[in-house]
DRENKOL-988853 format. One record per residue (C-alpha): residue number from 1; x, y, z. Coordinates in nm, 4 decimals, m for minus. Example, Ala and Ser with C-alpha at 12.3 -4.5 7.8 and 13.67 -1.06 7.14 Angstrom:
<pabas>
{paba 1,{1.2300,m0.4500,0.7800}}
{paba 2,{1.3670,m0.1060,0.7140}}
</pabas>
This chain:
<pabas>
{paba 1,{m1.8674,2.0747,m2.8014}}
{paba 2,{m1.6090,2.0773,m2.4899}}
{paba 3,{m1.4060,1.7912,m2.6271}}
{paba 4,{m1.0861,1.9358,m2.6567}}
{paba 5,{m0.7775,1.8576,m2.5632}}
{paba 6,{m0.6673,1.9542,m2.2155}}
{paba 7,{m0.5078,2.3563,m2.2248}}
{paba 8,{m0.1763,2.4455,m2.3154}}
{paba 9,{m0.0140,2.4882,m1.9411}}
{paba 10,{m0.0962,2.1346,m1.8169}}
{paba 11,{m0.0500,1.9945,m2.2011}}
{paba 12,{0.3327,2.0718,m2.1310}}
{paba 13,{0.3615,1.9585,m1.8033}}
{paba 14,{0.1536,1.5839,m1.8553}}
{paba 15,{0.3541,1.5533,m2.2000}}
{paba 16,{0.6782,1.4512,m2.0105}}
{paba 17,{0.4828,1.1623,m1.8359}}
{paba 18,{0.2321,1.0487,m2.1151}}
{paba 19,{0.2974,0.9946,m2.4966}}
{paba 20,{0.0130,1.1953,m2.5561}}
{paba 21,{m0.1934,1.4946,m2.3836}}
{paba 22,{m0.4928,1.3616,m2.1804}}
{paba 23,{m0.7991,1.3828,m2.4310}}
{paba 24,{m1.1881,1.4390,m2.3008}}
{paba 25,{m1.3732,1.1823,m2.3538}}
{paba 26,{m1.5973,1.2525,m2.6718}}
{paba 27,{m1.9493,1.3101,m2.6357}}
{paba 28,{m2.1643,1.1293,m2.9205}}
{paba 29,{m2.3641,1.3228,m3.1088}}
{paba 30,{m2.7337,1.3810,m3.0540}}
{paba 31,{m2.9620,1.1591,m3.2813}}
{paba 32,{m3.1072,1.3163,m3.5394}}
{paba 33,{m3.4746,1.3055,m3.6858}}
{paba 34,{m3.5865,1.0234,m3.4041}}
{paba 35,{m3.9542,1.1344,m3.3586}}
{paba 36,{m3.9870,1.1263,m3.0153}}
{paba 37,{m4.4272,1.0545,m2.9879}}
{paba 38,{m4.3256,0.6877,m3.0040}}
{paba 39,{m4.6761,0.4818,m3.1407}}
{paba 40,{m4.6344,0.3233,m2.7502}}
{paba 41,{m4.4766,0.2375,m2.4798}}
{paba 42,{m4.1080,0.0048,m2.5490}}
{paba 43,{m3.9500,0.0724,m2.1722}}
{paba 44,{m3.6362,0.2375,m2.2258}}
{paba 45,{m3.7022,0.3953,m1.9101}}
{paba 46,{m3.6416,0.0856,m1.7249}}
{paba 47,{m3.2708,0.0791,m1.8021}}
{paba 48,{m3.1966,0.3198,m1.5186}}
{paba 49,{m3.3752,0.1093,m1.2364}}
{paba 50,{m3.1531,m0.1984,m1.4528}}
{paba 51,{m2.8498,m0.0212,m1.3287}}
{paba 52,{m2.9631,0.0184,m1.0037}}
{paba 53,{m3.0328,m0.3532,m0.9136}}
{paba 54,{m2.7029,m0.3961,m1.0830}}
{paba 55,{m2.4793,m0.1784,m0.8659}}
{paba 56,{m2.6967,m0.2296,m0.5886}}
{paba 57,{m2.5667,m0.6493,m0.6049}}
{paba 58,{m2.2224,m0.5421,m0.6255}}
{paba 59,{m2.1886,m0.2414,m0.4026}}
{paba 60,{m1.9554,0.0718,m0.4173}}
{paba 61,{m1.5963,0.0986,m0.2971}}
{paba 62,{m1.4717,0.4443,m0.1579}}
{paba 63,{m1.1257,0.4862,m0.0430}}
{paba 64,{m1.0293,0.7851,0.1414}}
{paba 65,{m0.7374,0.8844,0.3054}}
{paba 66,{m0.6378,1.1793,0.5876}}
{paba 67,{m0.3348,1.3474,0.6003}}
{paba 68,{m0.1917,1.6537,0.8106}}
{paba 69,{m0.0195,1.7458,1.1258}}
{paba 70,{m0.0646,1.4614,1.4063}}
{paba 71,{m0.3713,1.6441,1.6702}}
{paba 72,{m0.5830,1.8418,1.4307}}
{paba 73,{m0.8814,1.6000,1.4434}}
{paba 74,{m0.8233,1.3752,1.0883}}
{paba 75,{m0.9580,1.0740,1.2673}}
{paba 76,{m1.2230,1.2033,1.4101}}
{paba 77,{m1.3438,1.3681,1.1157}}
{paba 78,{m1.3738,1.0656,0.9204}}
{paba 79,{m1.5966,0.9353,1.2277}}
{paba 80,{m1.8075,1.2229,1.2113}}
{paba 81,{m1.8323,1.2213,0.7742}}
{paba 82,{m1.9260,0.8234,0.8294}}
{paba 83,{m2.1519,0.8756,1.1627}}
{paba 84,{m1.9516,0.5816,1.3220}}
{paba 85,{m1.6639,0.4709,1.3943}}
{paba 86,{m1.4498,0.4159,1.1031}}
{paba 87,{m1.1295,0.5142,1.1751}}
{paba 88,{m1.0261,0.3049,1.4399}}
{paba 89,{m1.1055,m0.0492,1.4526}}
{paba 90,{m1.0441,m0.1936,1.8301}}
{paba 91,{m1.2387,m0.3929,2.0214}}
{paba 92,{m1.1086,m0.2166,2.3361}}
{paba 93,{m1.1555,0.0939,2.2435}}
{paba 94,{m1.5011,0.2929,2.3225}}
{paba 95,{m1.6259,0.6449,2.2493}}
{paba 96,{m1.5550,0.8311,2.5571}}
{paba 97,{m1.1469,0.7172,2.5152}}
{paba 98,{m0.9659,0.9634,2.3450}}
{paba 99,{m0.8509,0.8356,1.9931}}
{paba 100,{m0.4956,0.6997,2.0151}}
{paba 101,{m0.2345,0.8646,1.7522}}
{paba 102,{m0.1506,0.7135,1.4211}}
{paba 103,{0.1636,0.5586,1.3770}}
{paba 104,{0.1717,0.4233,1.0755}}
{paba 105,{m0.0213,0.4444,0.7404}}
{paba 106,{m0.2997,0.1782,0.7953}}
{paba 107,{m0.6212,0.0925,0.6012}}
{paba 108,{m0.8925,m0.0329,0.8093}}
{paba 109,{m1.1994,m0.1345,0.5885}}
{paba 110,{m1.6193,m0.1093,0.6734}}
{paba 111,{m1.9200,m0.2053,0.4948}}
{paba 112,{m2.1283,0.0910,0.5381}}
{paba 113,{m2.4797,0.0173,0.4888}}
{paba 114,{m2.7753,0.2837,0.4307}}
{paba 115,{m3.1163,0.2150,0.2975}}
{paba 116,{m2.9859,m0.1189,0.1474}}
{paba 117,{m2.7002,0.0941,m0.0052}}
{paba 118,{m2.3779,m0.0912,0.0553}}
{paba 119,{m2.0620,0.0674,0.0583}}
{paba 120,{m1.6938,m0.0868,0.1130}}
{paba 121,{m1.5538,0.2069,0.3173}}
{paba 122,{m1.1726,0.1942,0.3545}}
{paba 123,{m1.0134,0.4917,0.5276}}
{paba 124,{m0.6051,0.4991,0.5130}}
{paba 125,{m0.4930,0.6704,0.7958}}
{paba 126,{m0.1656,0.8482,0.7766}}
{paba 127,{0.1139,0.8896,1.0893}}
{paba 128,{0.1042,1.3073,1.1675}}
{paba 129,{0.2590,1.4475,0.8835}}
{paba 130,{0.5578,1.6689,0.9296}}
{paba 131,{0.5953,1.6335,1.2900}}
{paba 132,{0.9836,1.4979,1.2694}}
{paba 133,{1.2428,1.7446,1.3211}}
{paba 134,{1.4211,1.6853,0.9651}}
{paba 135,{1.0751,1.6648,0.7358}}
{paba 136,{1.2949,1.6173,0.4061}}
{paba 137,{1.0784,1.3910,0.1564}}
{paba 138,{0.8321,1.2985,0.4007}}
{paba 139,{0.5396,1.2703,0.1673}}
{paba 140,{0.7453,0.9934,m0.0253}}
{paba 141,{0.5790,0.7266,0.1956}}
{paba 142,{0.2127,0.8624,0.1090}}
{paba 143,{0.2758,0.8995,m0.2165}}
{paba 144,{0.4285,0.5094,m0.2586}}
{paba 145,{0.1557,0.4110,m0.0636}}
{paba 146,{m0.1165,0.5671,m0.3703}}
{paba 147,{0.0837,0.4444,m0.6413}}
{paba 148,{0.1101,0.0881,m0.5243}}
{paba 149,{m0.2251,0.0662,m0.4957}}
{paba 150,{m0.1932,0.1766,m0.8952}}
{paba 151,{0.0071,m0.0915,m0.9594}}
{paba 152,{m0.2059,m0.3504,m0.7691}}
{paba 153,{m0.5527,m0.2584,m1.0000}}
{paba 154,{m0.2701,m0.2551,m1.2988}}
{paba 155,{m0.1186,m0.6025,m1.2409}}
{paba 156,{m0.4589,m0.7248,m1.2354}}
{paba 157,{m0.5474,m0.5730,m1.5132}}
{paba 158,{m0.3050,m0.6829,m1.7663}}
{paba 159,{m0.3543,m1.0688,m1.6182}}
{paba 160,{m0.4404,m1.2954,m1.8975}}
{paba 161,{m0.7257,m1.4337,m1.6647}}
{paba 162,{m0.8657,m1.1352,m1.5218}}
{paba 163,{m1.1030,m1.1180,m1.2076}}
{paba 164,{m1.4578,m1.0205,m1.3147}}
{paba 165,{m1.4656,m0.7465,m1.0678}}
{paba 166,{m1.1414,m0.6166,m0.9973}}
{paba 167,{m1.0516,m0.4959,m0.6033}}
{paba 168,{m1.0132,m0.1537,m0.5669}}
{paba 169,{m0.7973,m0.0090,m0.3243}}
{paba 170,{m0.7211,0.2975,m0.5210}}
{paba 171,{m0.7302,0.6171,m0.3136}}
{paba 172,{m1.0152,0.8069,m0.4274}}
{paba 173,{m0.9976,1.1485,m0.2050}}
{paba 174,{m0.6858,1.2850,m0.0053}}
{paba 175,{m0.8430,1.5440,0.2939}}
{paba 176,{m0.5311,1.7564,0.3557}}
{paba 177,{m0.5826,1.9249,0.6644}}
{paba 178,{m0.4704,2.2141,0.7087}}
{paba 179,{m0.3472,2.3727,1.0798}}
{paba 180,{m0.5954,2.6705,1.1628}}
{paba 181,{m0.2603,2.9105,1.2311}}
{paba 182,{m0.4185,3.2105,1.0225}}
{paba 183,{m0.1212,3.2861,0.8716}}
{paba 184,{0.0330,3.1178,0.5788}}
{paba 185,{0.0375,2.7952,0.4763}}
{paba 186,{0.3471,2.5917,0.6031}}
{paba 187,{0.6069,2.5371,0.2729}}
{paba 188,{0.6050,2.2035,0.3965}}
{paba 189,{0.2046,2.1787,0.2930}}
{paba 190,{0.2698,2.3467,m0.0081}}
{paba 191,{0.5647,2.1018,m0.1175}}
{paba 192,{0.3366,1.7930,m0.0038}}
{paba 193,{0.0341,1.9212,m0.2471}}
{paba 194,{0.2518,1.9729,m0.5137}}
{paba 195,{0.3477,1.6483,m0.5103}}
{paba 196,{0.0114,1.4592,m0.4231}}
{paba 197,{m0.2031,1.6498,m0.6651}}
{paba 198,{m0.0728,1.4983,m0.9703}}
{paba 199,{m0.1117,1.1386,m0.8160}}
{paba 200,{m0.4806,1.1913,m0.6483}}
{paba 201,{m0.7270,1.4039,m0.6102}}
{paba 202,{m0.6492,1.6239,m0.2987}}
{paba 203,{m0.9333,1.8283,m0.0719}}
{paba 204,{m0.7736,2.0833,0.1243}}
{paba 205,{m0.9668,2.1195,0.4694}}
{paba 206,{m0.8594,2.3867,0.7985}}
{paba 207,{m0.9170,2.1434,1.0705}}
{paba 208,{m1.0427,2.2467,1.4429}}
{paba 209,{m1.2192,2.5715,1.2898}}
{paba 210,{m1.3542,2.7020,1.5954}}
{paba 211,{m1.0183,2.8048,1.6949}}
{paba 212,{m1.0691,3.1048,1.4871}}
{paba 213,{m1.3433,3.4235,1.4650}}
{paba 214,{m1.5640,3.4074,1.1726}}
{paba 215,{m1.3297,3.6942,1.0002}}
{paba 216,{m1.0212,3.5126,1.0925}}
{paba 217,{m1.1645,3.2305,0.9301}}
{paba 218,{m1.3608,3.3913,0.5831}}
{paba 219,{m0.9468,3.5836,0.5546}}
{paba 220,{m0.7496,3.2803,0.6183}}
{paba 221,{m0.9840,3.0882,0.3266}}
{paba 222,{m0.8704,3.3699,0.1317}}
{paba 223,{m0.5262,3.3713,0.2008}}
{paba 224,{m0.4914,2.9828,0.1215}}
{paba 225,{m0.6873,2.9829,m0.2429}}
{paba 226,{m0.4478,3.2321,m0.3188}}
{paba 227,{m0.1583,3.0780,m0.1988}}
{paba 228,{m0.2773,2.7092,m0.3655}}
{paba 229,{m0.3079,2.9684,m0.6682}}
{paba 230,{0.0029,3.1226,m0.7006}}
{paba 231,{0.1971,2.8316,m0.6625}}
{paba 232,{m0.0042,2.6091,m0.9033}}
{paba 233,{m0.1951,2.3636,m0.6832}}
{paba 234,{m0.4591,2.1777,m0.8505}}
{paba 235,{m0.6879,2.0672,m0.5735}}
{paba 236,{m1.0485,1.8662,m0.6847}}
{paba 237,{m1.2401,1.9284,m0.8793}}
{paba 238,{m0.9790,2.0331,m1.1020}}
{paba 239,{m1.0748,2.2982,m1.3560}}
{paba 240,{m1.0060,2.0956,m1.6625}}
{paba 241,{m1.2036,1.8253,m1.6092}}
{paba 242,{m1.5359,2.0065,m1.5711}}
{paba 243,{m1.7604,1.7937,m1.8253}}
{paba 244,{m1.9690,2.0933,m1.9382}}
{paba 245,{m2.0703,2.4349,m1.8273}}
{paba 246,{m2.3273,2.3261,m1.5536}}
{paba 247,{m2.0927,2.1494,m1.3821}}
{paba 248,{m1.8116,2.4333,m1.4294}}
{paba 249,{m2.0631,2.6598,m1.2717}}
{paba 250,{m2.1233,2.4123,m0.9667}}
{paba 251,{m1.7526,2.3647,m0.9192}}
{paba 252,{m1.6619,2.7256,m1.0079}}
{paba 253,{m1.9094,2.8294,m0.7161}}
{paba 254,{m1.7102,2.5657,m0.4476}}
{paba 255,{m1.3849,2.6572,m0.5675}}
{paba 256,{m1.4169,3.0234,m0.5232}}
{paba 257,{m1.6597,3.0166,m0.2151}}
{paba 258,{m1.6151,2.7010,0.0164}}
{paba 259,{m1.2559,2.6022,m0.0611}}
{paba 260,{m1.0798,2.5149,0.1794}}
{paba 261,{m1.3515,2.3732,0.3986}}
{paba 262,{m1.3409,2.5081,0.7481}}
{paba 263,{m1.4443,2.2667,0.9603}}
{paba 264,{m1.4776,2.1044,1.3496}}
{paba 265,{m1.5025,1.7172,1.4004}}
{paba 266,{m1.6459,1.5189,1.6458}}
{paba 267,{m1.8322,1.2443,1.7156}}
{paba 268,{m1.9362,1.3034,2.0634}}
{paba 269,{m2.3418,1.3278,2.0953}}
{paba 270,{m2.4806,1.6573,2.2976}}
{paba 271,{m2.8935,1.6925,2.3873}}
{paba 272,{m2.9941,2.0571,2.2212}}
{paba 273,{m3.3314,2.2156,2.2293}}
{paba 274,{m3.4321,1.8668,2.2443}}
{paba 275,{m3.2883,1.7350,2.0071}}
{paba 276,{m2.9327,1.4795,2.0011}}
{paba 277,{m2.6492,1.6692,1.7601}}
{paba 278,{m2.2970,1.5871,1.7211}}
{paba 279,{m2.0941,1.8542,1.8834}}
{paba 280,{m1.8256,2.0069,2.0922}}
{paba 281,{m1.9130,2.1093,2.4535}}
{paba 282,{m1.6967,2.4450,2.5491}}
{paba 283,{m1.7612,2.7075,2.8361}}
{paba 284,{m1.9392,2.9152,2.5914}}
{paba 285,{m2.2163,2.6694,2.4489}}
{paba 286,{m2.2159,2.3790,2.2546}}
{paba 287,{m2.0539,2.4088,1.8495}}
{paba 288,{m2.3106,2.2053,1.5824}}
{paba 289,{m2.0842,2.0532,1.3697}}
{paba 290,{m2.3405,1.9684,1.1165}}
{paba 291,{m2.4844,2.3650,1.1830}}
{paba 292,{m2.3794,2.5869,0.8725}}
{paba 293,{m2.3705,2.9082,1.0922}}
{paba 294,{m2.1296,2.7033,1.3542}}
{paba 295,{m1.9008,2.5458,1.0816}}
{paba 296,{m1.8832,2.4177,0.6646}}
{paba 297,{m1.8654,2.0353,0.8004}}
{paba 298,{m2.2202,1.9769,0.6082}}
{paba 299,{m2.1021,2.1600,0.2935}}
{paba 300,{m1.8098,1.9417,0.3421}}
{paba 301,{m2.0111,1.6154,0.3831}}
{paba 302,{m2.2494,1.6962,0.1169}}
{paba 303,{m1.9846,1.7812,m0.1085}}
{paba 304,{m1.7324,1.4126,m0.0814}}
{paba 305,{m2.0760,1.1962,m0.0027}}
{paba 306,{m2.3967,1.3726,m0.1583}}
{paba 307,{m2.2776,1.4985,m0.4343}}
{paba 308,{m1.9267,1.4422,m0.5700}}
{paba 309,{m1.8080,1.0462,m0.4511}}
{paba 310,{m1.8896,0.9396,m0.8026}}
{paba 311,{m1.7068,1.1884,m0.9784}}
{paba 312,{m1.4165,1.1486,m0.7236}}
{paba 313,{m1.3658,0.7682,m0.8409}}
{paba 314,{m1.4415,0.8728,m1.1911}}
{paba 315,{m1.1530,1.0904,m1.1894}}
{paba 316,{m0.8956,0.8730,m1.0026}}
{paba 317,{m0.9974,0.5969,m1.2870}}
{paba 318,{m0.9845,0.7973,m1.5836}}
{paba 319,{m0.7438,1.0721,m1.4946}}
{paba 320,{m0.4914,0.9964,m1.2085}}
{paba 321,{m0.4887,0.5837,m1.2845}}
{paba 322,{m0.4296,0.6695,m1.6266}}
{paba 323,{m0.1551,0.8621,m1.6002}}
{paba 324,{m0.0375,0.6201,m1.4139}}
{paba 325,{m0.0712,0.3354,m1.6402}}
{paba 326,{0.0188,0.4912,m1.9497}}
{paba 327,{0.3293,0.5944,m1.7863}}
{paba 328,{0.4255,0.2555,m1.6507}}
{paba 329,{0.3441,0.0951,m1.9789}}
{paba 330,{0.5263,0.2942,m2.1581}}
{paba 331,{0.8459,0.2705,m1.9534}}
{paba 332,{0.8399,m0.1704,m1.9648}}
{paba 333,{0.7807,m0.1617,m2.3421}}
{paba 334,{0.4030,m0.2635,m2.3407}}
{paba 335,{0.3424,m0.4641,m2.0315}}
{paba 336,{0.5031,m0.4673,m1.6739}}
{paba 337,{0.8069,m0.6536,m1.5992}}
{paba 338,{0.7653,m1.0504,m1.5359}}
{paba 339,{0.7557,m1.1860,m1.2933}}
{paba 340,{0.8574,m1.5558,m1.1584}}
{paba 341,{0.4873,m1.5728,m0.9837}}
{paba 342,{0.3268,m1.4065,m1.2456}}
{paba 343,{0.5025,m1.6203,m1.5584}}
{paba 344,{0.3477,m1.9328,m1.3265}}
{paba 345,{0.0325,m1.7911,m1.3236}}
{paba 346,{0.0383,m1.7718,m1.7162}}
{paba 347,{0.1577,m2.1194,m1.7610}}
{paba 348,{m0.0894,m2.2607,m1.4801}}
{paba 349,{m0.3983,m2.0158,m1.7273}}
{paba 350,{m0.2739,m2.1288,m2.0443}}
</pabas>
């Protein structure tokens, strides 16, 4: 029932990069007159725990990347989502040091393993964005950075003898952090969104929460949906790709409510009532980060990891990578330019 085409607004806009408008994928039918007291037991119901030992074997890739203002905490919050430490990868360098700054976008890859769930973790850590006096075009690196990895997975793709498993370094999720000012959002993070959300799927985030009351905080939420409303941002999950109305009720509620996530990173260890929590130490007391009433980290965490990661790669594949390909195909005429490496390849396969 909700396969139609894409609405009318983002029909006009995607038509100047793709031949055609971005179809849903077509749910099949449900079968008709199967009578489902089956005369005993076939074991269908294994194909699930098939799947599992399947994926299981090859594990999952996740690629996220941080970008924002250099200081407001993107490393460290990727240490805190992952529980270790992920986005810096030094021998030298120990907890109690103070994370150095970020020069340069650079891709440092884990295996994550939990419960004899693997997971290829890559995080692509971006230089402080915006922090040059003339900040003309400075998303152009980021954004070359996402589509080459586009064009990697597509080269691959179109080889005549293709890798069983192709290597994905596709950015999955973009946290945009956002500086806790209170005010309005900078035109510079405006601009950068604009651009980004058509390539990836961006998660806005106001980094270092704490530095803000809880009213400050629920009206500068407030103030940025609007603001990413009136001028047209898409951030994930993007309205027109809810599947069907459960999930546009799920995403409907975190789009409204917990958009942008307000949240405080660290990966520092504090004793509690007993117990050890991740935390900030200040004058005052100690801030939870994984305590709702303290900050949204868990929402955030439970929303990228718990609940959403799958959809997030789903949508870079079929949506963003898509566009992507369609549009590059399109432009050589079929098939991306030869190359002298690649025509050797094809002589060396045939």
């Amino acid at each position: 029932p909700h396969a139609g085409p894409v609405d009318s607004k983002n029909e006009a806009a995607m038509s100047e990069l793709v031949p055609e408008p971005r179809q849903k994928p077509v749910v099949p039918m449900k079968p008709m007159g199967i009578n489902a007291n089956l005369l005993g037991y076939i074991g269908i119901d294994t194909i699930i725990e098939q799947m599992r030992k399947k994926t299981m074997k090859t594990g999952f890739d996740f690629n996220i990347m941080v970008v924002g203002q250099s200081g407001l905490g993107k490393s460290t919050l990727v240490n805190t989502l992952f529980k270790s430490q992920v986005s810096r990868k030094s021998s030298g360098w120990n907890r109690e040091e103070k994370i150095p700054k970020t020069v340069e976008i650079k891709a440092i890859g884990h295996v994550i393993e939990e419960g004899g769930v693997k997971m290829k973790l890559t995080v692509i850590d971006t230089p402080g964005f915006g922090d040059q006096i003339n900040n003309e075009n400075c998303w152009e690196p980021i954004e070359k950075y996402i589509n080459e990895q586009y064009e990697k997975f597509l080269k691959e793709e179109v080889n005549i003898a293709r890798k069983k498993r192709i290597p994905d370094t596709r950015v999955h999720c973009c946290l945009y952090f956002i500086s806790p000012t209170g005010h309005s959002l900078r035109p510079l993070d405006l601009e950068f969104m604009k651009h980004l959300s058509k390539v990836v799927n961006i998660i806005p985030v106001i980094a270092k929460a704490d530095t803000m009351t809880l009213e400050e905080k629920t009206e500068f939420k407030q103030r940025v949906r609007k603001e990413l409303e009136v001028n047209g941002i898409e951030f994930y999950p993007q309205k027109e790709f809810d599947e069907d109305l459960e999930d546009k009720t799920e995403n409907d509620k975190i789009r409204q409510e917990s958009m942008p996530f307000a949240v405080v990173g660290s990966d520092k260890e504090y004793q509690v009532n007993g117990k050890r929590v991740l935390g900030r130490k200040t004058p005052w007391g100690i801030i939870e980060v994984e305590n709702l009433s303290h900050c949204e980290f868990a929402l955030l965490r439970d929303f990228v990891i718990r609940t959403h990661l799958q959809d997030l790669k789903e949508v870079t594949h079929n949506i963003h990578y898509e566009t992507y390909r369609a549009k590059r195909l399109n432009d050589n005429g079929g098939l991306p330019p030869m190359t002298v490496e690649t025509e050797e390849n094809h002589e060396s396969n045939l």
